[in-house]
C-alpha positions in Angstrom: 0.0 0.0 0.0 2.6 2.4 0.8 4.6 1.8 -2.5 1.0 2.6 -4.1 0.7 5.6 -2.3 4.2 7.1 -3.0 4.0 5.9 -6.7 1.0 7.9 -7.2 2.4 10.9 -5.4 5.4 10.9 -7.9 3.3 11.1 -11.0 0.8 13.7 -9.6 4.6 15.7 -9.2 5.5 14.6 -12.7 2.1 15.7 -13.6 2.9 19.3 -12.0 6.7 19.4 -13.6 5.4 18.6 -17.0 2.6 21.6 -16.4 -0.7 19.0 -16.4 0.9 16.7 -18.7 0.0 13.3 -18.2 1.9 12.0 -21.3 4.9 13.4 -20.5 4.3 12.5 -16.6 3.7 8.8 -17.6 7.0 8.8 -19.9 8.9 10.5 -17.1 7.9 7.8 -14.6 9.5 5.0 -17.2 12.3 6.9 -18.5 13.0 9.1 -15.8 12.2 12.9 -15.8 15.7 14.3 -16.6 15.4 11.9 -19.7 11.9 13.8 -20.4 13.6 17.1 -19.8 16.5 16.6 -22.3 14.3 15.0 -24.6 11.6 17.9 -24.5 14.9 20.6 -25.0 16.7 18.5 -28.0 12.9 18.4 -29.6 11.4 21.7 -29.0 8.8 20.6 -28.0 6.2 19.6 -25.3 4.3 16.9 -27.0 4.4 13.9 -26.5 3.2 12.3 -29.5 5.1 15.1 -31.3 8.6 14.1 -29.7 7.8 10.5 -30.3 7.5 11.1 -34.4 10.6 13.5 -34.7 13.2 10.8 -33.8 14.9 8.6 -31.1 15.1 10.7 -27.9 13.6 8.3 -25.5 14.1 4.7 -25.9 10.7 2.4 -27.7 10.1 1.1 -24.4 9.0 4.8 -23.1 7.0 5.1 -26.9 5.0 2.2 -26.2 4.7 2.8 -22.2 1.9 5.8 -22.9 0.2 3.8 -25.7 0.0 0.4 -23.3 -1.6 2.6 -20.2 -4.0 4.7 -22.1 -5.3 1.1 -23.8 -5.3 -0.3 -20.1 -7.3 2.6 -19.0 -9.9 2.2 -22.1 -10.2 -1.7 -20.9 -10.6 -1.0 -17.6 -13.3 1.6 -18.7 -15.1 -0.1 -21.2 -14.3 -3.8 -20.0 -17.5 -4.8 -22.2 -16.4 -3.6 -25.7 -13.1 -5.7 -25.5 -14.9 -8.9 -23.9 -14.5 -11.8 -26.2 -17.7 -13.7 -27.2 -16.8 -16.7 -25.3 -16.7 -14.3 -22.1 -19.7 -12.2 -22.4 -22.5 -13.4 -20.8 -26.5 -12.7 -20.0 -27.3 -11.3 -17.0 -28.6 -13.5 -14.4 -26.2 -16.6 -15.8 -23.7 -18.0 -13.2 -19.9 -16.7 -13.7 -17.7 -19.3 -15.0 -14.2 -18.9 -14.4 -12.1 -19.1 -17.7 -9.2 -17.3 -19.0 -9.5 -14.1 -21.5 -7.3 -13.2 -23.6 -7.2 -9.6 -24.2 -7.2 -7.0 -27.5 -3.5 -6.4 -28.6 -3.1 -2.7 -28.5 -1.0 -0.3 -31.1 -0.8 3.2 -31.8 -0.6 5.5 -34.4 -0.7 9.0 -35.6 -2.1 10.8 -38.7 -1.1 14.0 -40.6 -2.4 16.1 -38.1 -0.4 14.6 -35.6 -3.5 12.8 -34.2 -3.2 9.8 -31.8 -5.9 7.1 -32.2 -5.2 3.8 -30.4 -6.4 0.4 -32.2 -6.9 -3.2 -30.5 -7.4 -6.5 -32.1 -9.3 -9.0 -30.4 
């Protein structure tokens, strides 16, 4: 509980040193913040998916680590649009317990520098 605690205070003061940005927050939490910092000052820039486009400043584990949670937050969210059919069941049916295998997750960006998130079930 207490590494919970104090793992959720250091992103809400990542949050606050990247000025409300939980991208960069997240990416600082993997890669480290003084990685973020120099990456943000050899890119010019404060966006995430922007810096992520231009080049190599922050290794492919820290590209995928913001993709991975936002997916794992839309799960979480919307457990029922990423159920399998074998898993979905009436309401009122007993629970069975079985395994699930869940959507595999990517990222991309258009022209306009929009991020969309796609998952295969």
């Amino acid at each position: 509980m207490k590494a919970t605690l104090a793992a959720a205070r250091y992103l809400k003061d990542l949050k606050d040193r990247f000025h409300g940005d939980w991208y960069l927050a997240w990416a600082g939490y993997n890669a480290g913040e003084g990685k973020v910092d120099r990456a943000i000052r050899r890119e010019s820039t404060r966006d995430f998916w922007r810096m992520m486009s231009k080049g190599r400043t922050l290794r492919a584990e820290t590209k995928h680590y913001v993709p991975k949670l936002i997916a794992a937050a839309l799960i979480a969210k919307h457990p029922e649009r990423f159920a399998s059919r074998s898993t979905t069941r009436r309401p009122g049916t007993p629970t069975k317990s079985s395994s699930r295998t869940l959507p595999i997750c990517t990222s991309s960006q258009d022209r306009r520098h929009h991020h969309r998130i796609h998952c295969a079930t």
